[in-house]
C-alpha positions, 0 to 999 in steps of 0.5 A, a space after each residue: 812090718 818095720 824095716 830097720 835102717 842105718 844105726 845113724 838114721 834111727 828114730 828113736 822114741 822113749 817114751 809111751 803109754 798103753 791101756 796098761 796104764 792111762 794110754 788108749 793104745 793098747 800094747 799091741 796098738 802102741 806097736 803098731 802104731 810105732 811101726 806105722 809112724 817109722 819108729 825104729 824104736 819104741 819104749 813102752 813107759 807105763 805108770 806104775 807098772 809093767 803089765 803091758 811088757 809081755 805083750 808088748 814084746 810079742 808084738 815087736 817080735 811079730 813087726 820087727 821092731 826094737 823095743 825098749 822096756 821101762 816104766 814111769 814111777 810117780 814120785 814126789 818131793 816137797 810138794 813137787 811132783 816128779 815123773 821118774 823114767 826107768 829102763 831095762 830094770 828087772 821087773 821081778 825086783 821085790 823093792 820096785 814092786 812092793 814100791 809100785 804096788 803101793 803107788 797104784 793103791 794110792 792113785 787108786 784111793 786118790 781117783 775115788 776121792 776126786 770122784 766123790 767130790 766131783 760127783 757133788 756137782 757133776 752127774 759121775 760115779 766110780 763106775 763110771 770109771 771103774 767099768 771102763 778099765 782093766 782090774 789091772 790098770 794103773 788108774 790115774 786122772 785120764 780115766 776120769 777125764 775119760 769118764 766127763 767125756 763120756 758124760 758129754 760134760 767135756 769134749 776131751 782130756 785137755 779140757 777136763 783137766 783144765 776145768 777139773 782136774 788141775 792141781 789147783 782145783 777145789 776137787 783136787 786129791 793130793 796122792 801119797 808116793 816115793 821120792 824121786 831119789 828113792 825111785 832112783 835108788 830102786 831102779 838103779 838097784 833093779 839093774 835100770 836106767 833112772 831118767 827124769 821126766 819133762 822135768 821143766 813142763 809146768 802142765 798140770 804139775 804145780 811147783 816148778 823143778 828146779 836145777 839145784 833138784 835135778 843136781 841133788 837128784 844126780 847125786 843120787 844116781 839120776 842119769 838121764 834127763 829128758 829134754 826135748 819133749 812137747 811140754 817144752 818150750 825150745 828155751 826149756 829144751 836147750 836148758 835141760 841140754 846144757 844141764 846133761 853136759 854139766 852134770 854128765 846126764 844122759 840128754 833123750 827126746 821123747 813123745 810121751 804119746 797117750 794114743 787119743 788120749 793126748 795131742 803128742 804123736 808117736 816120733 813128736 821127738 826123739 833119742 839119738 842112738 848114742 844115748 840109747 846105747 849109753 842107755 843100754 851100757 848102764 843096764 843089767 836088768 832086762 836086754 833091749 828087745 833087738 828087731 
């Protein structure tokens, strides 16, 4: 169980993954692995979906933790893929799920056919991956990567993806999604807090995003930029934070922890408590969960 601390000393981090989507925790694990790892905030931060929030909530109750719902919503804009980060929306909103329904139908075709032409050369069917996940989960190349471990082809995720799995890759499957300013739009319209993704992170992403995006996207009503995460280099990092003092964004930190799935340690990087609580004033769709 999680023992709170001065609001000055908070470790604050805002953004994870579960079984719900391509984590290894699940949401009731990422919680408990949040309080073993001093967290005195987790976000639980799916992509394309918010299946593990209920769950999540009754496991934060239980450890007395505070608990920030949100969601990772696959977006893309001229070939450039962008992760957009929305918190405390209503998860009830009709644009956001039609939305997020349609994501999840396109990463699932996506997924199928990668694996139709990885099993040309590789000893992998859909079932390799399908038996292994929840009809419910967000599926997404991880569990692929999971299926080569399992195959004994890879020896993890890493490896899998820079064999097979990369944007460059002969087997590579591009997926149809919404942009990034339609993203914004909808969970702004649902009451949340639009932030984007690791924007300078060229891992696996492909084209690299620019400032003169992030400024168009912040005249969509983009609020939040994250800035200190593990595929940043520390250039990259005080980039993104000079970025959030000229455009007015709000700057956090985060782990986006995967459990096994990837090296990153809940609490690698963290969210000062002044950007939570500028967060939260920009919210109406769902209150902070409070330990």
């Amino acid at each position: 169980m999680h023992t709170p601390r001065n609001l000055e000393d908070m470790r604050i981090d805002l953004h994870a993954h579960s079984t719900a989507s391509d984590g290894t925790d699940t949401p009731t694990q990422l919680i408990e692995n949040a309080c073993r790892a001093g967290l005195d905030v987790i976000a639980i931060t799916d992509h394309d979906t918010t299946n593990g929030w209920d769950e999540a909530a009754t496991a934060a109750t239980n450890n007395k933790i505070t608990l920030v719902r949100g969601i990772e919503v696959s977006t893309s804009t001229n070939g450039i893929n962008i992760h957009m980060l929305g918190y405390l929306h209503n998860p009830h909103h009709a644009g956001l799920l039609n939305a997020l329904e349609r994501a999840r139908n396109s990463r699932q075709n996506r997924a199928q056919r990668i694996v139709e032409r990885l099993a040309t050369d590789l000893p992998i069917t859909w079932n390799d991956i399908r038996s292994h996940i929840d009809d419910t989960t967000t599926i997404g190349r991880p569990h692929i990567a999971d299926a080569l471990i399992r195959a004994r082809i890879v020896p993890n995720r890493d490896e899998a993806f820079r064999r097979y799995l990369h944007d460059g890759s002969p087997y590579h499957v591009p997926y149809e999604s919404i942009s990034p300013s339609e993203a914004i739009h909808l969970i702004r319209d649902a009451g949340g807090v639009p932030i984007i993704a690791h924007p300078f992170a060229t891992k696996r992403r492909g084209r690299p995003i620019t400032d003169d995006i992030i400024e168009e996207l912040t005249d969509a009503g983009l609020l939040g930029i994250e800035a200190h995460h593990l595929d940043h280099t520390p250039e990259q990092a005080t980039h993104a934070l000079g970025l959030a003092t000229q455009l007015g964004l709000i700057a956090t930190g985060s782990s986006d922890y995967h459990g096994t799935g990837k090296t990153n340690r809940l609490g690698d990087h963290t969210t000062t408590p002044a950007a939570l609580e500028a967060i939260n004033a920009h919210a109406h769709g769902t209150p902070i969960l409070q330990s």
